[in-house]
N, C-alpha and C positions, 0 to 999 in steps of 0.2 A: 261747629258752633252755629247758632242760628243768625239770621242776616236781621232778626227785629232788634230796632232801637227799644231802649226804653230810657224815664226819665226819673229814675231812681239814682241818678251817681252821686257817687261818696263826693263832697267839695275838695279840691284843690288844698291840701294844705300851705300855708304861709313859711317859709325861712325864717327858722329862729334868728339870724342874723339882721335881714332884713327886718326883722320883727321890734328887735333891741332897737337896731337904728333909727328909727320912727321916731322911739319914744325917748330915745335921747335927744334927737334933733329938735323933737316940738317941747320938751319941760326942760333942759337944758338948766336954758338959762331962764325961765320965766315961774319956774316950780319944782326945784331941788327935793320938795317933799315928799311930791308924788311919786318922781324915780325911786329914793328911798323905801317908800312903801311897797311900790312893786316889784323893787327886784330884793330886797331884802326883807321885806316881812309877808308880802303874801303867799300863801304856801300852794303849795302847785305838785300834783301828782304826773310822776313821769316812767317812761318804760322804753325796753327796747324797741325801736325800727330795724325792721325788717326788709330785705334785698327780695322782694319777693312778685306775689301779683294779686290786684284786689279783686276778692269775688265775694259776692252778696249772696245771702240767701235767706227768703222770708217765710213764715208760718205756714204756707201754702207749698213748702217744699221748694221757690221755683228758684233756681240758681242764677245770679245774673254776673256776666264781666264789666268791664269798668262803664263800656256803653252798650255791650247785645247780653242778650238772652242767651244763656248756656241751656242745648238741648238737655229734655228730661235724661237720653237715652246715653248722652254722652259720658264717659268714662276717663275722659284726659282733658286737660287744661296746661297747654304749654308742656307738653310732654309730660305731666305731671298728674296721676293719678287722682282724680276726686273724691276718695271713700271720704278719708274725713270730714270733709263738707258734706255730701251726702247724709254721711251716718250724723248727724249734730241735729237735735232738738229745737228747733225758734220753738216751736208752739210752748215746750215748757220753760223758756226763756221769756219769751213773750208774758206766762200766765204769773209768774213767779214775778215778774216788773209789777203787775197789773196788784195781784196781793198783796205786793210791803209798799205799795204808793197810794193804795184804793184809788186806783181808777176806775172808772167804768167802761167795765169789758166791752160794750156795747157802741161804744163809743172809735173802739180801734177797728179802724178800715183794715191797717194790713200792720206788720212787722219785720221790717227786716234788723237781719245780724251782717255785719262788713267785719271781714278778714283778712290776713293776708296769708295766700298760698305758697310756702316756701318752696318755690318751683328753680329757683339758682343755686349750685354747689357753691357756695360760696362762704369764704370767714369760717366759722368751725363750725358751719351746721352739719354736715357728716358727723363727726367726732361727736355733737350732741344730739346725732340722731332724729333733729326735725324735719328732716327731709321730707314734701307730702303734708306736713302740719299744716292745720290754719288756725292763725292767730287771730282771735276775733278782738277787735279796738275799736267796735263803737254799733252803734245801730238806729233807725230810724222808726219814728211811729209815725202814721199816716189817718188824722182822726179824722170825723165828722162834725163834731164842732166844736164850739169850746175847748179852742184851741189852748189860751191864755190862761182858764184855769187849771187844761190840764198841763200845763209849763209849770205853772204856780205850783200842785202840787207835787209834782216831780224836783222842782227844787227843794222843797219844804222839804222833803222825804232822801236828801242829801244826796242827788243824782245833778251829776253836770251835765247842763242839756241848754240847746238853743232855738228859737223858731227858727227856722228855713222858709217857708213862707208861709202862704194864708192856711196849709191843715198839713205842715211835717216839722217834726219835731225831731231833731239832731241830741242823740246820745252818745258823749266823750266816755272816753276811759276814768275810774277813780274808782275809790275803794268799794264804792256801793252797786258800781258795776260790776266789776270783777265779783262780785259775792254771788251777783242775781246770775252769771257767767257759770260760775262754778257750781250751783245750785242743777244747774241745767247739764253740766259734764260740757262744757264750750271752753278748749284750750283759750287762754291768752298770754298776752308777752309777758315777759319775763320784767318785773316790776324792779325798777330802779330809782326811786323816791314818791314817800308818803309823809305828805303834810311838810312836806320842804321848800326854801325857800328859791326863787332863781339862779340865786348868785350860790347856793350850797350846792345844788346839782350839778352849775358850772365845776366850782370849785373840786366838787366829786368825781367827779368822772372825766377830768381834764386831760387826763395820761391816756385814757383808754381812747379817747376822742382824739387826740395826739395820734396816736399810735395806730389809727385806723383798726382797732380789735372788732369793731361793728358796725353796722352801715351810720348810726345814728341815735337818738334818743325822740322821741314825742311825749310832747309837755302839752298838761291838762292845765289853763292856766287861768283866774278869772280877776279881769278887769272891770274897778267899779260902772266904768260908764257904759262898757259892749257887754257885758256879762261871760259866760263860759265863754273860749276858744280853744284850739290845741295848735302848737307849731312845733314844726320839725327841725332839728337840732342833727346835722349832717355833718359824719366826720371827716378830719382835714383835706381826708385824700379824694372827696367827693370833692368834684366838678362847680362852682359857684362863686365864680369871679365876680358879678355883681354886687352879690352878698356880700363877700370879704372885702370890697372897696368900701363898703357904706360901714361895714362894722368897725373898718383900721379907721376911718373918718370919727366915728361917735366915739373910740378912743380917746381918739385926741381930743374932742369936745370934755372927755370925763378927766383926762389928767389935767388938763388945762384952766379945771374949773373949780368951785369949792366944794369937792363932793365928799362923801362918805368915803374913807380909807378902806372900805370891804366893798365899794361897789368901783371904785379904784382896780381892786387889785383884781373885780372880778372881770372887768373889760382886759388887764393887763394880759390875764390869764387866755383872752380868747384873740388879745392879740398874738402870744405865744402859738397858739394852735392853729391860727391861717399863716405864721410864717413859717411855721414846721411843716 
């Protein structure tokens, strides 16, 4: 692997748990409506996480790890084989963005697509044979100017996306991704709610999250005041002791208080799964 930095890294995703806690602690008690709205009507596209490793790769071919530069020449990443990354299209990824948003092509500095390299045997990926896969979940544009419009019509064009700073432009998971993904032949994860609401995906996938059958869930989620985000949603048997103190906390804030009987039973639900 190569020793240059670069400063393309994918953001830190946030703890679904810690995520909840927030916004239980701060509406609580001062706006019952807006929890309601959020975890029970706004709808939110989610998929599987992966036990894997992030590698970039933009229009220009270059492969990047979470902070170096993956040589042109190199052939392994963590023991793990790079053809699929290699063999995977940005440039028609990228052009295919550019045609159902009208952007102006002229305008994109660069394009990267973020993956994840299934480089760990782990949970059933033998048995489903993703071993070597790269899941792509999201990708970055890097304009020249007119940044704000071209956010505007990225959203307009039903693509969840965020500014990152003054000229990068953060592209989540949802169905209009996956389309322009597939368009291009770029795997992605295995889709676990569309157009669903928080407390449903909870509710869905609570035994399997229980049961540690997969590392996780990441949730495409969009708040009126921050706009798009995504948080990671980690099963029981992951490691996350601060998480689960704040989450078993905003429980008892939710039973304790006049809340909605489904957003009740959807805390009840997640406290079942950090004490399991």
């Amino acid at each position: 692997m190569s020793e240059t930095q670069h400063d393309y890294q994918w953001s830190q995703t946030e703890n679904a748990l810690t995520s909840f806690s927030k916004i239980v602690k701060k509406y609580v008690s001062r706006d019952k409506d807006r929890l309601r709205k959020l975890f029970l009507e706004t709808p939110c596209f989610a998929t599987e996480k992966y036990d894997g490793t992030n590698i970039g790769k933009d229009d220009e071919g270059i492969m990047y790890s979470r902070r170096f530069l993956i040589e042109t020449g190199q052939e392994e990443f963590i023991k793990t084989n790079l053809k699929k990354v290699k063999e995977a299209n940005i440039v028609k990824f990228r052009n295919r963005l550019i045609e159902v948003s009208g952007l102006d092509k002229g305008n994109i500095i660069k394009c990267l697509v973020y993956g994840e390299l299934i480089c760990n045997e782990l949970y059933d990926y033998r048995k489903r044979e993703i071993l070597g896969d790269w899941k792509v979940f999201g990708a970055k544009l890097e304009v020249e100017k007119e940044i704000d419009e071209t956010l505007d019509m990225l959203l307009k064009s039903g693509f969840a996306v965020a500014k990152k700073d003054k000229n990068q432009i953060q592209l989540f998971l949802n169905e209009n991704f996956v389309e322009v993904a597939k368009y291009a032949n770029l795997d992605v994860p295995v889709k676990k709610a569309e157009s669903e609401t928080i407390a449903n995906i909870v509710m869905n996938n609570k035994t399997d999250m229980k049961r540690g059958l997969v590392e996780g869930l990441i949730l495409t989620i969009h708040n009126g005041e921050n706009g798009y985000r995504i948080i990671k949603w980690k099963a029981a048997h992951e490691w996350q002791p601060i998480a689960q103190k704040s989450a078993l906390r905003a429980n008892e804030l939710i039973q304790n208080g006049d809340i909605h009987d489904d957003l009740k039973n959807m805390f009840k639900s997640l406290n079942r799964y950090i004490r399991k």
